[in-house]
N, C-alpha and C positions, 0 to 999 in steps of 0.2 A: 440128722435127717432120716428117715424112716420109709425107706425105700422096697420096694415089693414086685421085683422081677421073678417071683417065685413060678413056679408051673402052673400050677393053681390060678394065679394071676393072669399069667400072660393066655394061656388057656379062654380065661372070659372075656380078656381083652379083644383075645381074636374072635369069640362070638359075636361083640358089638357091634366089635370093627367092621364084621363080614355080612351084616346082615343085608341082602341081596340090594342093591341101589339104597342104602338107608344108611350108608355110613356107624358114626356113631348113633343111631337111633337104635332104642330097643326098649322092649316094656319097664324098664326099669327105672326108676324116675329119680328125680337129685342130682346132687350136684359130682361134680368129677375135678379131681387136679391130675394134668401129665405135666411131662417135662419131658423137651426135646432131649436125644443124646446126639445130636448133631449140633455144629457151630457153623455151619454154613447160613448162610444169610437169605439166598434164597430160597431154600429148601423148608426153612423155618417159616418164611414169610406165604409160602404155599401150604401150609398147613393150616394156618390163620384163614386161607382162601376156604379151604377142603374143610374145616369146619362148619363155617359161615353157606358154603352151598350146599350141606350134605347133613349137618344136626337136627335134629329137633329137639331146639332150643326149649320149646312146652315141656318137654318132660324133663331135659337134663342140663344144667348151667355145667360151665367151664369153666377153669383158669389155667390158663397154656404158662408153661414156665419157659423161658429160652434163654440161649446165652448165644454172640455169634465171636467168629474170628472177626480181625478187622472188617471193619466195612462204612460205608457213609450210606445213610439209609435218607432219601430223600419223600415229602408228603407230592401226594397223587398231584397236586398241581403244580410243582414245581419247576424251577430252570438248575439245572445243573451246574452249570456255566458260571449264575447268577451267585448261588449257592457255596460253591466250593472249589478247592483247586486241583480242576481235573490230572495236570499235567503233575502236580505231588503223588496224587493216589496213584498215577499209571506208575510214578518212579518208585514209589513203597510196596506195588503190588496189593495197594487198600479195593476192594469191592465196592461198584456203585449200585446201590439198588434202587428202585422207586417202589415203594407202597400203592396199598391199593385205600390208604385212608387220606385225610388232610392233614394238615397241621406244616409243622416244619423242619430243618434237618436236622440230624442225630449224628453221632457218630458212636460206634459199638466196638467193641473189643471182648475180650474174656475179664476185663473188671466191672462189665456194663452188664445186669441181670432186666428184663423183659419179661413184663406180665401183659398176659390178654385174657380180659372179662370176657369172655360171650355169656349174652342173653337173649333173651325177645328184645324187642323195639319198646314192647311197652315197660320192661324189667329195667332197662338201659339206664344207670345214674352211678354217672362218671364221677361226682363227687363222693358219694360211698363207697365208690373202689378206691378212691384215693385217702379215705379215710380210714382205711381196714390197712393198709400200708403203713400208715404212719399210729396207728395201734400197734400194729408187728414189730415197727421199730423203737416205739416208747415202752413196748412188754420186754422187749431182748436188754434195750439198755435206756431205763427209764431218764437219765439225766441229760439225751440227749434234745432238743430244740430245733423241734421240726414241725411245722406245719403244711397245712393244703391252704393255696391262695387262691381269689375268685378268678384265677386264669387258668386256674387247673393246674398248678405248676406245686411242687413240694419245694419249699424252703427248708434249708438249713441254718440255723445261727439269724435268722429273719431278713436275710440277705442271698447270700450262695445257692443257685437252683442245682439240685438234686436230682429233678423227677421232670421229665416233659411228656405231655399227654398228646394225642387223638384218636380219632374213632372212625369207622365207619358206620351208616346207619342202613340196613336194606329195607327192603319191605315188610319182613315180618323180623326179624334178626339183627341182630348189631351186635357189636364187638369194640373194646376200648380198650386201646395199650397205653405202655407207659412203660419210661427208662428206669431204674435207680441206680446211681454212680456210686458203684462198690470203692474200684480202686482204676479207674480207668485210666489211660496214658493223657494227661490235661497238655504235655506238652504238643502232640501229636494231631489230640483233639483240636485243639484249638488254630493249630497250623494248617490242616485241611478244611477247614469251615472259614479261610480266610481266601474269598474270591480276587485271582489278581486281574478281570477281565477287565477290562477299561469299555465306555461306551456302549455299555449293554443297554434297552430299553425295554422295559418286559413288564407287562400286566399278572404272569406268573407272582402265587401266594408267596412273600419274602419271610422271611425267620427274625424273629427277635432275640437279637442279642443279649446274654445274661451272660453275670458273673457263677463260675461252676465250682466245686469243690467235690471230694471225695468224700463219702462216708468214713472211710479208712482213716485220713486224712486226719479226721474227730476221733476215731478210737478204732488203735490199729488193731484192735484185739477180735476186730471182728473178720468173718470169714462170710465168702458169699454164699457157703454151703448151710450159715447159723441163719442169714438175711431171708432165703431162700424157704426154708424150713421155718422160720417164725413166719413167715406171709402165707405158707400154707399151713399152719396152724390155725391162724385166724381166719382162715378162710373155710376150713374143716368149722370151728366152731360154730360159724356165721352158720352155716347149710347143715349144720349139725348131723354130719357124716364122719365116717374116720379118718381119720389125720395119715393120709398117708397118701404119696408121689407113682402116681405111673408111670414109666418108663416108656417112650414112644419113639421107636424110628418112621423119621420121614422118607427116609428111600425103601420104604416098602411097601411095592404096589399091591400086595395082597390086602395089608391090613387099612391100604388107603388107595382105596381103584384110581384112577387118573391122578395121581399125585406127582409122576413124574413132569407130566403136559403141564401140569400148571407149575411148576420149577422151571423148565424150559423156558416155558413165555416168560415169566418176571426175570430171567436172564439175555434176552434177547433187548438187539440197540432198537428194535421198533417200540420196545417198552420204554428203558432203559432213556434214550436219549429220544426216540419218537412221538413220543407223549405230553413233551417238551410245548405249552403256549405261545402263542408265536412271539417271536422277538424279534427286536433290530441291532446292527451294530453300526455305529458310526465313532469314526474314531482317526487319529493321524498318526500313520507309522512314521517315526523319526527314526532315519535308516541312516547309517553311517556308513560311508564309501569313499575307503584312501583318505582319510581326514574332512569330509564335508558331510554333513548334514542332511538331507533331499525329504522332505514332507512330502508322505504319499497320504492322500485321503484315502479310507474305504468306507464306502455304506453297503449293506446288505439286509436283508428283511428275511426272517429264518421260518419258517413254517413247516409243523410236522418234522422238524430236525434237518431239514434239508434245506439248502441255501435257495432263494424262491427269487430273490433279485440282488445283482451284485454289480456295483459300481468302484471300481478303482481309476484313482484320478493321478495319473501320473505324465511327467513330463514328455512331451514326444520324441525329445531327444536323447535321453536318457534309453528309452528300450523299443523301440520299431513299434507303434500301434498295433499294425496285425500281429506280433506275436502276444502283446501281454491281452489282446480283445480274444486270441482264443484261448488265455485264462480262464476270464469272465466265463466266455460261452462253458466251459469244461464246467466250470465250477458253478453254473446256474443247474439246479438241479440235483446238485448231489451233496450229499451229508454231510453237515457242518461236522468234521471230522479231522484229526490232524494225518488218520492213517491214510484215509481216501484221497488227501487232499495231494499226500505228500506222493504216491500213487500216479495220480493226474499229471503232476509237476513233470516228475520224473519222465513219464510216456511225450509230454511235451517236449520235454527237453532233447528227446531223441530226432524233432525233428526242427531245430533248431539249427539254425548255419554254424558251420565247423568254427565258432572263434572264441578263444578263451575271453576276450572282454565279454561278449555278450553273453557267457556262459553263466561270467562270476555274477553278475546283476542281476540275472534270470535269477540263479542259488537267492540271493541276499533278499528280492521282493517276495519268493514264497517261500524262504524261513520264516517271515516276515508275517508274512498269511495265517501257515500253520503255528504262529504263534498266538495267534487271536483265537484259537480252537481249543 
């Protein structure tokens, strides 16, 4: 790969970069390839922002190169919940992110490489971005059998997806990503993209499920630095510019003004989990105690990520009405969350009468709870 952090380089870079509210705008017209040197997820994903508000696209096309650490990167309409298993990523320490495109969920690692087209609105055609990919990977290693399908997806072996796309479109602007699975973790993958929430109800965009495979997988001979480097080859040639990678830090606010603020908010749970279409959950906790059984109903209707209406249907002898009704009241309002929830529980249970029976039953309904979150 043919890389050029030289002085020389980073020098014009900073002119581009700086020029007074115009970001990457500058007299200079054609196209550009960078690549992140950060693996963070949301820092990457703000950059895609800070291009898309800050280029002009008329004069200069893109191809953003990234690579992140773990992460589950979810499309702008999505339910998290719905989608994946939160309570794995909190135990692996996996990242959740949401996009500011559609489509549906990913999951990313350091065997997972990430391309983004920017263009105009009117430039915008996601099928010849995905065509110039699977050119880079038939020049690198012509025997291998790959194609673009009319879903936008890259096939491997005419079965195995590879590649999953979306976009977003702005007013004058757009921009179109897409995965390629170098050598990603399939076991890992596929175990957090495995939702275990029972009685969800959501209008939120759902993900289709496919069979996946590694590049590597097909010929381990290849490296993501070869994959990488043949996609910017033929994307130099397309725009018939020189073949060669900019090196770009996202956490530098000089050469990218407001770049932190927008990392910030795509980190934040009002993004994150607030952004979230509203859902319901109804469902029957089968709660064992001392050797029995006890079906508790819950229904709740989730809006804006916060619990909006919550009904728990439980026995009156079992747990005193006034204490589990100031559950409810606690828990209407506040963020379908396991941290917040467990929080509430806990401050309840301080005012709860001195008795270990009713202590242990209080614990067991909002384990109970916070396991539905």
């Amino acid at each position: 790969m043919v890389l050029h952090p030289s002085l020389k380089n980073c020098l014009w870079l900073s002119c581009v970069l700086r020029a007074p509210k115009a970001g990457f705008r500058s007299t200079a017209s054609g196209a550009l390839i960078i690549q992140s040197v950060s693996n963070d997820v949301y820092q990457n994903l703000a950059v895609e922002d800070w291009i898309h508000d800050h280029m002009d696209l008329e004069k200069r096309q893109v191809l953003f190169l990234w690579r992140n650490s773990p992460a589950v990167v979810i499309g702008r309409h999505q339910n998290p919940w719905q989608e994946c298993n939160l309570r794995l990523l909190r135990q692996k320490n996996i990242k959740l992110a949401r996009r500011r495109s559609g489509g549906g969920t990913v999951y990313h690692d350091l065997g997972n490489i990430n391309l983004t087209f920017f263009t105009t609105r009117k430039k915008y055609e996601r099928m010849e971005n995905l065509k110039l990919v699977v050119k880079a990977l038939k020049a690198l290693r012509p025997q291998l059998d790959v194609h673009v399908t009319d879903r936008y997806d890259i096939l491997l072996d005419r079965h195995y997806k590879i590649s999953g796309t979306a976009a977003k479109l702005g007013g004058t602007s757009a921009y179109h990503h897409c995965t390629l699975l170098c050598n990603a973790d399939r076991f890992v993958l596929s175990s957090v993209l495995k939702s275990p929430y029972k009685g969800l109800k959501s209008n939120a965009t759902p993900s289709v499920p496919a069979s996946v495979k590694n590049l590597f997988e097909e010929d381990p001979t290849l490296t993501s630095e070869m994959l990488l480097d043949a996609i910017a080859k033929e994307y130099a040639t397309l725009h018939q510019i020189d073949h060669h990678i900019t090196l770009i830090n996202p956490a530098d606010e000089m050469l990218l003004p407001g770049i932190k603020n927008k990392t910030k908010e795509l980190q934040t749970w009002e993004w994150v989990y607030g952004k979230t279409p509203k859902f319901s959950v109804s469902t029957c906790l089968n709660m064992v105690y001392k050797g029995s059984v006890l079906d508790v109903k819950v229904n709740m209707d989730v809006k804006h990520g916060r619990i909006e209406v919550c009904h728990i249907d439980l026995p009156e002898q079992w747990l005193p009405p006034a204490l589990y009704s100031k559950l409810v009241k606690s828990l209407t309002g506040s963020k379908f969350c396991p941290n917040e929830t467990t929080t509430l529980a806990t401050t309840l249970l301080g005012v709860c009468p001195q008795d270990d029976e009713l202590h242990s039953r209080w614990n067991l309904l909002c384990e109970n709870m916070i396991m539905l979150m």
